[in-house]
VEXNURO-352261 format. One record per residue (C-alpha): residue number from 1; x, y, z. Coordinates in nm, 4 decimals. Layout:
BEGIN
[NUM,[X,Y,Z]]
...
This chain:
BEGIN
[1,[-4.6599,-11.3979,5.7707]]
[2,[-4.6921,-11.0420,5.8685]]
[3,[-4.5695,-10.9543,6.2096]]
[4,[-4.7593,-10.6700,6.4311]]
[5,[-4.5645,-10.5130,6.6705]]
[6,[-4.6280,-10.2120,6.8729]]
[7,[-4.2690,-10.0341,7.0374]]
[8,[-4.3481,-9.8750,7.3579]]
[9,[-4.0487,-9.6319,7.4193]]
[10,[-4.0053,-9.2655,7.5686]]
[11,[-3.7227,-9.2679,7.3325]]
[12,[-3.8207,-9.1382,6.9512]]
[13,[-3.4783,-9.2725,6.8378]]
[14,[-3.5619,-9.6056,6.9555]]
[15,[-3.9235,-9.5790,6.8160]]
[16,[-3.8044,-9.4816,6.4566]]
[17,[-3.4877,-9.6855,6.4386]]
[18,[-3.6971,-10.0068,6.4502]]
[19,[-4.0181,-9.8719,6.2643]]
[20,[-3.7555,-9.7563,6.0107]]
[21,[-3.5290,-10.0891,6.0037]]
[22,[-3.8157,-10.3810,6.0255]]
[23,[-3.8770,-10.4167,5.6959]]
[24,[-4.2878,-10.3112,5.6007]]
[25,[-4.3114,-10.6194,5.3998]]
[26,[-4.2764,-10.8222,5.7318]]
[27,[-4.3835,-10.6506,5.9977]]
[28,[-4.6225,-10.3982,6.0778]]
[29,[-4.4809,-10.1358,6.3303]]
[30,[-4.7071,-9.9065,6.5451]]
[31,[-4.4986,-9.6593,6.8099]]
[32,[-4.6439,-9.5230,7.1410]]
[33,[-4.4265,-9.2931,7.3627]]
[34,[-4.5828,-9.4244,7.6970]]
[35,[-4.8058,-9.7151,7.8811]]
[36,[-5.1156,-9.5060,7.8399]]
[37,[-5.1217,-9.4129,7.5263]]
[38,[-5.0035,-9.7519,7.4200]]
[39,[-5.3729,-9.9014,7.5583]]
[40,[-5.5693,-9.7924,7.2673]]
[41,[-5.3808,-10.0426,7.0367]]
[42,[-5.4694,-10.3036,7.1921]]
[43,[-5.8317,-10.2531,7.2094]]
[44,[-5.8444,-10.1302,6.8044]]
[45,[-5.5683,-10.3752,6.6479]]
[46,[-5.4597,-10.7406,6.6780]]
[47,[-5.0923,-10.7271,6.7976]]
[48,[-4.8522,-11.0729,6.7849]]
[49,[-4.5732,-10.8661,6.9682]]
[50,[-4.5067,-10.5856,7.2180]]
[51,[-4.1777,-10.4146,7.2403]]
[52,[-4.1145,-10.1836,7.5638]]
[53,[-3.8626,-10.0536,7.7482]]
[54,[-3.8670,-10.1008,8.1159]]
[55,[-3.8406,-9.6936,8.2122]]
[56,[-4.1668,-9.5107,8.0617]]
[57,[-4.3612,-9.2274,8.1306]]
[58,[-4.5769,-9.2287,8.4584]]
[59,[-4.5118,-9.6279,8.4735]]
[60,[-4.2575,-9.8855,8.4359]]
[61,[-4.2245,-10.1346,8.1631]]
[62,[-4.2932,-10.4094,8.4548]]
[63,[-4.6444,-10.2484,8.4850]]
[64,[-4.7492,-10.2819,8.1293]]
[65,[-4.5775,-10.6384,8.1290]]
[66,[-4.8379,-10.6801,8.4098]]
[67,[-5.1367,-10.5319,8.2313]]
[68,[-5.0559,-10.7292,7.9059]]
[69,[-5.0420,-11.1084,8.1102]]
[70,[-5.3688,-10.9905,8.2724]]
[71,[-5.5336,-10.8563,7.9597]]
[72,[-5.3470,-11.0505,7.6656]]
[73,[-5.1546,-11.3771,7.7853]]
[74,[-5.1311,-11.4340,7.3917]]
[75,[-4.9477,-11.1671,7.2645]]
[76,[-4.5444,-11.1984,7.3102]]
[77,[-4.3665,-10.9203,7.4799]]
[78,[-3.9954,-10.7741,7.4736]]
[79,[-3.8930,-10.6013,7.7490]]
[80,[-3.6112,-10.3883,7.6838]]
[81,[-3.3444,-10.2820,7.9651]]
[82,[-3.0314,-9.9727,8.0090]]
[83,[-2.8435,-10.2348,8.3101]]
[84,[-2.7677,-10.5917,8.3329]]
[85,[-2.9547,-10.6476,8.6197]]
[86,[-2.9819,-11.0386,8.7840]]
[87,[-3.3111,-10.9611,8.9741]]
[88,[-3.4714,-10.8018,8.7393]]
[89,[-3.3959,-11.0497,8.4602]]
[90,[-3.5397,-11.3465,8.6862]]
[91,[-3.8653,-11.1440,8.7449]]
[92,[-3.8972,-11.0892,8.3457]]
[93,[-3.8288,-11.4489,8.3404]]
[94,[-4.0757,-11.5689,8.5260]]
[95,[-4.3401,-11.3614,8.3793]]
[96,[-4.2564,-11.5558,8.0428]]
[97,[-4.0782,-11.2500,7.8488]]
[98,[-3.7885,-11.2295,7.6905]]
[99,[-3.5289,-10.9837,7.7798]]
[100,[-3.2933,-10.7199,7.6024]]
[101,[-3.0153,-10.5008,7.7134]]
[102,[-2.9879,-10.2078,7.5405]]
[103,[-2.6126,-10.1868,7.5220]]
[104,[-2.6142,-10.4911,7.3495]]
[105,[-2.8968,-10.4669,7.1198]]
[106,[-2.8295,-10.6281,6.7787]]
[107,[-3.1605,-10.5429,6.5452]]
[108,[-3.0560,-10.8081,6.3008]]
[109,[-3.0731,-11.0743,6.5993]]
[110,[-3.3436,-10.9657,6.7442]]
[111,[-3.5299,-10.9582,6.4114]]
[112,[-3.4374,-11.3121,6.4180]]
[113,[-3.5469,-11.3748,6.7471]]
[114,[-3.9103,-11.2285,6.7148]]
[115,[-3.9990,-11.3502,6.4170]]
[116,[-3.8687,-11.7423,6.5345]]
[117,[-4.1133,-11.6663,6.8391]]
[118,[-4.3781,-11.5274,6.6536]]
[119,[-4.4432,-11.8634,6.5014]]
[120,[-4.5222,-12.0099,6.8230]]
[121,[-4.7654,-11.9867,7.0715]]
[122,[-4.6613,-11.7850,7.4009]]
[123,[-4.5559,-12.0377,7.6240]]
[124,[-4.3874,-12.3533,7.5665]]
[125,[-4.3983,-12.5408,7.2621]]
[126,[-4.3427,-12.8938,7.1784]]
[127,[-4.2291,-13.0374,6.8085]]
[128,[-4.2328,-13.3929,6.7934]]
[129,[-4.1330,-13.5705,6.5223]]
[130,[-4.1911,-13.9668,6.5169]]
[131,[-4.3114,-14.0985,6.8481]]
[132,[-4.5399,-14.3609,6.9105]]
[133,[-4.8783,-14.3226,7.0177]]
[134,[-4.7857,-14.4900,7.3596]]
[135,[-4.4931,-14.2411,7.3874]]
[136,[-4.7609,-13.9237,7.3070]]
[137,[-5.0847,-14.0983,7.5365]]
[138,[-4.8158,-14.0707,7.8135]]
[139,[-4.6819,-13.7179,7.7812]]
[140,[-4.9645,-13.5766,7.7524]]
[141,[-5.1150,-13.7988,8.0726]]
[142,[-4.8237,-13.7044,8.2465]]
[143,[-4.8574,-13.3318,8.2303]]
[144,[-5.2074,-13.3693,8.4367]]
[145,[-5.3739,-13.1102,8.2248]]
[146,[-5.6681,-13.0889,8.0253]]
[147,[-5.6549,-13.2206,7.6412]]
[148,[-5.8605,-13.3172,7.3291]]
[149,[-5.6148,-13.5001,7.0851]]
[150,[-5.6646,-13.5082,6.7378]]
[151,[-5.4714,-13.8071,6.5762]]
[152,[-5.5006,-13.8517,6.1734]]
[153,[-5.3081,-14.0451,5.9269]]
[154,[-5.3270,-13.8722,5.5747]]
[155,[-5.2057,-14.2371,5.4118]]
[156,[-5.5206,-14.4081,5.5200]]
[157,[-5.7645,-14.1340,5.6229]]
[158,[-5.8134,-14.2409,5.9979]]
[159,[-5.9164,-13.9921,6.2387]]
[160,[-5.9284,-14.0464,6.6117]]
[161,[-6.0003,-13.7912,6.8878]]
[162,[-5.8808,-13.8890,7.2855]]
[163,[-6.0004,-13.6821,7.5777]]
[164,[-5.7757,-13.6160,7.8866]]
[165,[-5.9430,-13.4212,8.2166]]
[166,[-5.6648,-13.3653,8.4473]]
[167,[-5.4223,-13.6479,8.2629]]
[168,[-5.7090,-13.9236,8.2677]]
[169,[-5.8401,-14.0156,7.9809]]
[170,[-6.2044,-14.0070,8.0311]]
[171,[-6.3193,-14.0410,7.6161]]
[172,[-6.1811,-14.1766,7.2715]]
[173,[-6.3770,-14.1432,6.9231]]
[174,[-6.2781,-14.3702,6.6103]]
[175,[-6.5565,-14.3488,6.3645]]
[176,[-6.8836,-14.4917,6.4682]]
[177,[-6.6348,-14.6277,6.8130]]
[178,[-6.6232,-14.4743,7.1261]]
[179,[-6.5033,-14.5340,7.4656]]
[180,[-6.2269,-14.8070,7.5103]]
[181,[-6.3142,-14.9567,7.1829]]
[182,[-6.2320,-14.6352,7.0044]]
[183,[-5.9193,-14.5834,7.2191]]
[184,[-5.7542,-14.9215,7.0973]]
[185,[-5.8403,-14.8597,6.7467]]
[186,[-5.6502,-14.5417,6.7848]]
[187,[-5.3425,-14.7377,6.9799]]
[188,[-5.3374,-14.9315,6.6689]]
[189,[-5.2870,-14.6609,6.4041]]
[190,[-4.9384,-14.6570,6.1977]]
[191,[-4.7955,-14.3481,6.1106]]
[192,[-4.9301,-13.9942,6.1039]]
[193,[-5.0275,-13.6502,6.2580]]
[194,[-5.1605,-13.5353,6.5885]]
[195,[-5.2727,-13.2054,6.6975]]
[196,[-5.4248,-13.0009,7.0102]]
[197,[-5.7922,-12.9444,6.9825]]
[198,[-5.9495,-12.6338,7.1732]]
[199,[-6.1138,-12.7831,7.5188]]
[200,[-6.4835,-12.7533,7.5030]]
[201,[-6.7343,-12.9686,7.7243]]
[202,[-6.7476,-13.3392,7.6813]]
[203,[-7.0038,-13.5689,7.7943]]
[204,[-6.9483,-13.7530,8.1232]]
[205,[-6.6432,-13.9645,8.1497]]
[206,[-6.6847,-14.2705,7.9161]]
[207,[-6.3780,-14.4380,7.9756]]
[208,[-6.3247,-14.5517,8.3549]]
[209,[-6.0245,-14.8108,8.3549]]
[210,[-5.6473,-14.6462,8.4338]]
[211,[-5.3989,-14.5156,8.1768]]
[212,[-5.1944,-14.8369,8.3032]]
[213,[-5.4998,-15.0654,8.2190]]
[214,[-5.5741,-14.8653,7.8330]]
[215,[-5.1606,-14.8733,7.7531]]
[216,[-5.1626,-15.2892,7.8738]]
[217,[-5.4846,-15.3925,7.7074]]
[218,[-5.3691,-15.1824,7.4003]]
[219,[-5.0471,-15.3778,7.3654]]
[220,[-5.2235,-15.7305,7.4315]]
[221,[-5.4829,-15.6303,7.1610]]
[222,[-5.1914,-15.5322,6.9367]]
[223,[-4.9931,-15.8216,6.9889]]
[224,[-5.2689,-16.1102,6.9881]]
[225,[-5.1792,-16.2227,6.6396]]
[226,[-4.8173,-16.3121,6.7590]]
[227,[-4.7930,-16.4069,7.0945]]
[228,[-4.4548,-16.2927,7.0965]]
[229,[-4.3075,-15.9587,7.2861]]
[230,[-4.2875,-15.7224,7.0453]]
[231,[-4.6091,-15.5378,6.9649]]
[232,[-4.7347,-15.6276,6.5907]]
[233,[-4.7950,-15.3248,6.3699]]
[234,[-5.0115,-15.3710,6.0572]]
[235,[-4.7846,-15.4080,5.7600]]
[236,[-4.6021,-15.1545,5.5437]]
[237,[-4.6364,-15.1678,5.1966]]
[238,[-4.3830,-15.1129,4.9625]]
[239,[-4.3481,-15.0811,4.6031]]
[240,[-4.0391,-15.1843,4.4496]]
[241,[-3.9575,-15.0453,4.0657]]
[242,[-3.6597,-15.1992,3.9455]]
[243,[-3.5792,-15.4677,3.6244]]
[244,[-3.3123,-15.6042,3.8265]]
[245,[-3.3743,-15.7996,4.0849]]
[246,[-3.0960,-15.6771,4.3277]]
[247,[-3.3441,-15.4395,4.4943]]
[248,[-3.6167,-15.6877,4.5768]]
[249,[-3.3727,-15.9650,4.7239]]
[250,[-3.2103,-15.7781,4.9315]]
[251,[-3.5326,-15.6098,5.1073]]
[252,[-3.6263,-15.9970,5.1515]]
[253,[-3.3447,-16.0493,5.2951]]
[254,[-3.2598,-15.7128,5.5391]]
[255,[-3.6321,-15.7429,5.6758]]
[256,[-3.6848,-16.1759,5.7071]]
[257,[-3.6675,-16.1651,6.0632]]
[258,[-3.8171,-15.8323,6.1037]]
[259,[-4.0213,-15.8606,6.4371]]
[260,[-4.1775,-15.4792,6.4910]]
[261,[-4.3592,-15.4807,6.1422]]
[262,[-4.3377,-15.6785,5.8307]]
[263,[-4.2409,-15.5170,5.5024]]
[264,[-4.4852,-15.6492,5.1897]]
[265,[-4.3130,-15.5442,4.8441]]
[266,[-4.4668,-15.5876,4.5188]]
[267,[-4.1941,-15.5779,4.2711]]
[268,[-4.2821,-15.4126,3.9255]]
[269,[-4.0751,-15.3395,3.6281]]
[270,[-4.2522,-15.0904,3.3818]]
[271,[-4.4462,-14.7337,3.4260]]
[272,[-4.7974,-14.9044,3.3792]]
[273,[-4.7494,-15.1470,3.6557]]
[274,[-4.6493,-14.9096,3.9037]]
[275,[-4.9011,-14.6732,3.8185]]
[276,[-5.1506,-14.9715,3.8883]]
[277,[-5.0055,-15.0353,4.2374]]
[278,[-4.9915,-14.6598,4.3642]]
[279,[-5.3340,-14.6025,4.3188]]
[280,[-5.3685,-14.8734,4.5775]]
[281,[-5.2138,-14.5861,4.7996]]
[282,[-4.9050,-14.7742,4.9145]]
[283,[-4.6764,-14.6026,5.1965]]
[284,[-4.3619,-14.6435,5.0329]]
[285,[-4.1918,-14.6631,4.6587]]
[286,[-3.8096,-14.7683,4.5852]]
[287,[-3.7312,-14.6503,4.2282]]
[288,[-3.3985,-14.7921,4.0635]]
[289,[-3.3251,-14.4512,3.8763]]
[290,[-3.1295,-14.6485,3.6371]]
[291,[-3.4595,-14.8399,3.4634]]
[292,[-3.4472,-14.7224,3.1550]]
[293,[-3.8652,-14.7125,3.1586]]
[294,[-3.9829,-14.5580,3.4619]]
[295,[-3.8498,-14.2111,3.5375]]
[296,[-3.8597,-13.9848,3.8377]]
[297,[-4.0568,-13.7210,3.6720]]
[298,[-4.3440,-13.9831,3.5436]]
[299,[-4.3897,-14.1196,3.8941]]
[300,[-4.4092,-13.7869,4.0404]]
[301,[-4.6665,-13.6316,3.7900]]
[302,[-4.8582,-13.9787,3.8222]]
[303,[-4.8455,-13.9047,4.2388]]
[304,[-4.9086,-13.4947,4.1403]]
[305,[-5.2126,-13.5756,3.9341]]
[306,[-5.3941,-13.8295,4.1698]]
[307,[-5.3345,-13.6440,4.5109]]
[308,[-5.0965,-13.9807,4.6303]]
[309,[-4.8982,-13.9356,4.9324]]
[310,[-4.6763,-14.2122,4.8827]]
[311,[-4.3079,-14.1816,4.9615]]
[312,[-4.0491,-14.1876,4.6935]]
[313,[-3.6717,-14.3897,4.8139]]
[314,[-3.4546,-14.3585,4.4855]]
[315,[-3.1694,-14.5666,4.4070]]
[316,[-2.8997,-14.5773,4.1751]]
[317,[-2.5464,-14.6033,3.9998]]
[318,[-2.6028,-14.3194,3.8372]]
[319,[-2.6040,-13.9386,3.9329]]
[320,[-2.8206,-13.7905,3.6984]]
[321,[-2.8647,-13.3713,3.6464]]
[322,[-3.2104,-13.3828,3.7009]]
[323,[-3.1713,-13.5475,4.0558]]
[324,[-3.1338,-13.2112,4.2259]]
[325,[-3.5037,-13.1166,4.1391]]
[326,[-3.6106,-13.4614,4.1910]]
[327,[-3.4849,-13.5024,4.5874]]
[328,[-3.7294,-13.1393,4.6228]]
[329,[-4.0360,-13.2939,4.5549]]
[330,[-4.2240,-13.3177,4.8752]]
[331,[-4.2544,-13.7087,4.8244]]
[332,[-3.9300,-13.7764,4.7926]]
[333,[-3.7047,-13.8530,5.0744]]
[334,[-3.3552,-13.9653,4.9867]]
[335,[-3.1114,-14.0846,4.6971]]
[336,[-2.8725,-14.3589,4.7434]]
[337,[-2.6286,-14.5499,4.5714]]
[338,[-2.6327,-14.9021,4.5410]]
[339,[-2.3784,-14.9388,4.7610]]
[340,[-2.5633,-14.7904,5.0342]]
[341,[-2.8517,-15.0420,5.0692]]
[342,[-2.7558,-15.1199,5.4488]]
[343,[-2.8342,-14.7585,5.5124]]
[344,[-3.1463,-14.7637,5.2892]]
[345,[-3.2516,-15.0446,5.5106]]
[346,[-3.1901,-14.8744,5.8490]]
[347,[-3.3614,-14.5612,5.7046]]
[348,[-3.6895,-14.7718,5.6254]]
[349,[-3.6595,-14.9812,5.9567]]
[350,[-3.6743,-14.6368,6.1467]]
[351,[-3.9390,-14.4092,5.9681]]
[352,[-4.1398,-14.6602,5.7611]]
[353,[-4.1638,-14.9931,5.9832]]
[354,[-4.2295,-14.8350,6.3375]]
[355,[-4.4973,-14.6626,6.4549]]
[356,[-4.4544,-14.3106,6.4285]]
[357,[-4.6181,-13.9601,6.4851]]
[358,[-4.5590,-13.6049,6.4626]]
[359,[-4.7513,-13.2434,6.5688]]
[360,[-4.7326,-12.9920,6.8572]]
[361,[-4.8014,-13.0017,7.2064]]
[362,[-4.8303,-12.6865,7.4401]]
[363,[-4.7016,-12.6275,7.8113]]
[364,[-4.5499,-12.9717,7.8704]]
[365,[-4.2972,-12.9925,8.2057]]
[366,[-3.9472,-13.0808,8.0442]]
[367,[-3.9091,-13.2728,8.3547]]
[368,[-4.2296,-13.4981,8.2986]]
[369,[-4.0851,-13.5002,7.9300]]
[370,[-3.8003,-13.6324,7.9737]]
[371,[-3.8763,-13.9184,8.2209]]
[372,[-4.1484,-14.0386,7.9500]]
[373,[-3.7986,-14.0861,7.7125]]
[374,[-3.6432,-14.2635,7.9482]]
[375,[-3.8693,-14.5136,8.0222]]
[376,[-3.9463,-14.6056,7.6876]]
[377,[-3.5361,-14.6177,7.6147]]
[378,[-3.5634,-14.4759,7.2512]]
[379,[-3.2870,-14.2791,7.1253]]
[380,[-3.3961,-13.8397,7.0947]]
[381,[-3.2437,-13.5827,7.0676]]
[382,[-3.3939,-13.1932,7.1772]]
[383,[-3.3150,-12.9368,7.0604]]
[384,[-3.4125,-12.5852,7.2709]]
[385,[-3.4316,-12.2342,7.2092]]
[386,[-3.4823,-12.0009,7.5056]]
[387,[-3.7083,-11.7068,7.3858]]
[388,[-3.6039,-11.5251,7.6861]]
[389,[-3.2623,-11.5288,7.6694]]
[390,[-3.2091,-11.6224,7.3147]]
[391,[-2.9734,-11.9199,7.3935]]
[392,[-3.0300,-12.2467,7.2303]]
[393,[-2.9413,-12.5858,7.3530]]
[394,[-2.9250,-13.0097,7.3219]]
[395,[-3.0125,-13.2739,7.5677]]
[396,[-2.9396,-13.6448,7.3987]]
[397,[-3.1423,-13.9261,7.5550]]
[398,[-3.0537,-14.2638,7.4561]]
[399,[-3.1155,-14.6388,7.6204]]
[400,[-3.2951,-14.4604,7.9195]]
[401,[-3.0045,-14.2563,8.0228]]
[402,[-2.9511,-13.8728,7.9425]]
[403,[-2.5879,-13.8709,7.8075]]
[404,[-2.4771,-13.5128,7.7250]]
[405,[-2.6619,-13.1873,7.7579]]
[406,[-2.5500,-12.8013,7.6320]]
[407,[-2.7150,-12.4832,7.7027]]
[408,[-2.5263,-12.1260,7.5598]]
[409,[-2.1632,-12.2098,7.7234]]
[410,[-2.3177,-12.4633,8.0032]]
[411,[-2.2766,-12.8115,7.9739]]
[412,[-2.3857,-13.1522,8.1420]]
[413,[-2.5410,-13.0660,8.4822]]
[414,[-2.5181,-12.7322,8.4873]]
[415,[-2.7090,-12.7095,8.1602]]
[416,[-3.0101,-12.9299,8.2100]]
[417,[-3.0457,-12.6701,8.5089]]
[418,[-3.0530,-12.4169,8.2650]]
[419,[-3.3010,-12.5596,8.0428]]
[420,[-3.5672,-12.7346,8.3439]]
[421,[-3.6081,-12.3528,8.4545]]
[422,[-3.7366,-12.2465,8.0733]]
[423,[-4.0824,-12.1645,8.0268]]
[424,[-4.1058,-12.0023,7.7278]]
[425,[-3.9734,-12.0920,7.4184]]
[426,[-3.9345,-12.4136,7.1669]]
[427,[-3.8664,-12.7768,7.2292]]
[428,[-3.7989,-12.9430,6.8743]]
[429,[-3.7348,-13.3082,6.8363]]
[430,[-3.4497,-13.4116,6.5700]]
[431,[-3.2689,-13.6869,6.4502]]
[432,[-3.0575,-13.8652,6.6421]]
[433,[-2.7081,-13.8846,6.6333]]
[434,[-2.4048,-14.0024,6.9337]]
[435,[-2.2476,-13.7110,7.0854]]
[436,[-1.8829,-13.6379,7.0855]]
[437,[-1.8860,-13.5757,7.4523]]
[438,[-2.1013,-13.7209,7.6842]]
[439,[-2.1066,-13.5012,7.9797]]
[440,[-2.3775,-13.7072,8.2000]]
[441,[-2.2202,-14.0375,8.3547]]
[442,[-2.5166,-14.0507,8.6006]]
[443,[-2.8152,-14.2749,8.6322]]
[444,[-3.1157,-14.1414,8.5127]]
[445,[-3.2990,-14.1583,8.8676]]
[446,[-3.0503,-14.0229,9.0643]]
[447,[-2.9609,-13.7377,8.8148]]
[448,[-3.3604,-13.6635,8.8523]]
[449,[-3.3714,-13.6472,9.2374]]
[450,[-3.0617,-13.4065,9.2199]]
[451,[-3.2787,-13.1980,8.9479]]
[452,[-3.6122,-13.1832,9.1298]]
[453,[-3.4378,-12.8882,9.3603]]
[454,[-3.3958,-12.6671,9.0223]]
[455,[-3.7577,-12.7064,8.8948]]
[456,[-3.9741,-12.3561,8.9552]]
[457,[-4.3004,-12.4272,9.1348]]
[458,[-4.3019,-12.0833,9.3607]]
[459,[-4.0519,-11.8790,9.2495]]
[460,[-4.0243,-11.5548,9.4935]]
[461,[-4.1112,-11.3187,9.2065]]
[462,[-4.4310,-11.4451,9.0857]]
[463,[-4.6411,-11.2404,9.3259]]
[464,[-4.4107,-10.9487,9.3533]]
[465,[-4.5399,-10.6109,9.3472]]
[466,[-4.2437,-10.3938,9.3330]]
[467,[-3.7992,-10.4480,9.2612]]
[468,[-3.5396,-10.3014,9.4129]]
[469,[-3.2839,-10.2389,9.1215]]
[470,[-2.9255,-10.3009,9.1721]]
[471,[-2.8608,-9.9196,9.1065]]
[472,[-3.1279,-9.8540,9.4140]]
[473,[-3.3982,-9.7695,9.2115]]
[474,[-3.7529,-9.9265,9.3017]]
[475,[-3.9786,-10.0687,9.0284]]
[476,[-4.3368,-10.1392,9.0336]]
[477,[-4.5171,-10.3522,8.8882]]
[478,[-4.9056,-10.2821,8.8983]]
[479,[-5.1227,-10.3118,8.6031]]
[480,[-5.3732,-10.1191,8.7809]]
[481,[-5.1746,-9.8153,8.7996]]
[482,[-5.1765,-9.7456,8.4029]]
[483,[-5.5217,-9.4985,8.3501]]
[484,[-5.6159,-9.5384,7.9594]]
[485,[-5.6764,-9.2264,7.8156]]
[486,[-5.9708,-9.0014,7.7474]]
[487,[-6.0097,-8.9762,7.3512]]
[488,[-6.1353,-8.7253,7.2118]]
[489,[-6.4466,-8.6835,7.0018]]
């Protein structure tokens, strides 16, 4: 991906040193010495990032920052500054920027930093990586926004599309199904993608029962064939390659009792016979690597050539030189040894026998986020980085309680203030693991009453119109004060 940016500076040195260092084969650089003259990129070229400084000709930085929310919310802006300054850092905060000092400008960071935000929308974003469908209905409720979901599960080619106005869901589609009908058919889906849809008009609200009705009826549907508390899942199949029968037993045996999903293996020993059971599309394959008959490479062209997406587990006595160009096939997700089947087991219990979903969500409140986590008392961990400020950070959630939290050199408390007041930057969900230190011996509700204070609603610098500097010096910050310039004929 190519970057566009446009450098608003008074300073040529600035302008050249970065058109000079950014390298042409990633980034596009266009220079303008001022706020005026800088106008006429935006109307002839499609920019993904604007660099300025905060002094300029005629204006300050603060009134272009203005002009460019007004005009183009989209495109991400830099604002660059001579003085640490606390006010004016808060204001550029606010106004969803991120924020430079001069005297400690590194170009190799902030080549770093722009092109990590340039992959993102402006804003917040949200990486999830397996949640369950109850877990996503109820974020995205919870935020109280407007949403078409796209949900879609490449293994069996399901497609479902749920409608939220205002956090209700007021429509669901599931092939020929609409309405509640559709919506539990979507409840019911295993493993796979969702996505944001652009929000166009919908037809009147189809769906009138509440989001408390939908998630209860959803989990009585799913469980019906049980009767039991767990909700049933539809099984995962498994393909098991092996001439031994170590592998097969011990599946049996690891997943008897198995109440969230049952495991259904079909043991084969030769190339022919597990050609014949992958083109029934199953979600999962264990390959002993140390039958003689059946070799990575076949199974993998075999997948290749009939566009399978069918997970590879391989397992072994035997390290083999070809393994390290095996484990980078797309399809394959881990090697173990033989003596590792208890973690093969917990690996398959986690990712292949719960129900579990993955995409991007937009503009979520971390606080709304992180009560969702609680209440469904999974284990997550988040990782953050603040495209303002450049700091990253963690926040571990486990059995309904938040247990340790860092933000730069913050930790516990003091952090998760730190990270409730971002708003813009990236969210990404990874996989769990107990922290050294657990900073948070709190419970969750009271910890969240004592947070509440730190979340922004009206922060005394959104509707600002000037800043008083440390250093005395007053700032605008009025869009309508930059004139675009006459061109000439």
């Amino acid at each position: 991906m190519t970057i566009s940016l446009l450098v608003v500076s008074p300073s040529y040195s600035i302008r050249e040193m970065l058109a000079r260092y950014l390298p042409y084969e990633e980034y596009t650089v266009y220079t303008a010495d001022s706020a005026e003259s800088a106008l006429i990129f935006f109307e002839k070229i499609t920019l993904d990032a604007v660099l300025m400084e905060l002094k300029l000709k005629n204006n300050s930085g603060l009134d272009l920052l203005d002009w460019l929310n007004k005009h183009h919310p989209n495109i991400h802006p830099v604002m660059i500054c001579d003085d640490e300054d606390e006010d004016l850092s808060e204001l550029i905060r606010t106004r969803k920027a991120s924020y430079l000092l001069k005297s400690k400008l590194n170009l190799l960071q902030f080549r770093t930093k722009l092109q990590a935000m340039c992959k993102y929308k402006r804003g917040l974003t949200y990486q999830f990586n397996q949640i369950s469908i109850f877990e996503l209905v109820k974020l995205v409720s919870f935020s109280g926004s407007d949403y078409h979901l796209y949900i879609t599960s490449p293994q069996t080619h399901q497609e479902g599309l749920i409608y939220f106005g205002k956090g209700k869901v007021q429509h669901a589609m599931y092939g020929e199904l609409t309405g509640e009908k559709a919506f539990y058919e979507i409840m019911k889906m295993k493993r796979g993608l969702f996505s944001e849809l652009q929000v166009m008009e919908t037809d009147d609200e189809v769906i009138h029962s509440s989001l408390d009705q939908l998630m209860a009826n959803s989990a009585l549907i799913m469980d019906e064939k049980t009767g039991g508390a767990q909700i049933q899942l539809p099984p995962t199949s498994c393909v098991v390659v092996s001439t031994e029968h170590f592998l097969p037993i011990v599946l049996g045996e690891l997943f008897r009792f198995h109440q969230e999903s049952v495991l259904m293996t079909h043991w084969v020993t030769n190339l022919e016979d597990a050609q014949e059971q992958l083109m029934k599309n199953p979600e999962l394959l264990i390959l002993d690597t140390d039958t003689d008959s059946v070799k990575p490479k076949k199974i993998l062209d075999f997948l290749d050539g009939n566009y399978l997406d069918t997970r590879i587990i391989l397992m072994g006595t035997q390290l083999q030189s070809s393994l390290t160009q095996t484990l980078k096939h797309p399809n394959v997700v881990r090697f173990f040894t033989r003596d590792q089947y208890q973690e093969m087991a917990e690996l398959i219990e986690q990712t292949y026998l719960a129900q579990h979903f993955s995409g991007e969500l937009q503009d979520l409140a971390l606080f709304g986020v992180l009560q969702i986590f609680s209440y469904f008392r999974h284990s997550r961990l988040l990782e953050v980085t603040d495209f303002f400020s450049g700091q990253a950070g963690q926040i571990f959630i486990s059995d309904g309680e938040i247990l340790h939290a860092t933000y730069g050199d913050f930790i516990g408390r003091d952090a998760l203030k730190k990270i409730l007041q971002i708003n813009y930057g990236l969210f990404r969900q990874e996989a769990y693991w107990e922290p050294v230190t657990k900073s948070l011996n709190i419970p969750f509700n009271r910890l969240m009453m004592h947070l509440s204070r730190f979340v922004e609603e009206n922060s005394p610098y959104q509707a600002a119109r000037d800043l008083l500097l440390q250093n005395g010096e007053v700032i605008t910050i009025r869009s309508d004060k930059i004139n675009a310039p006459v061109l000439k004929k």
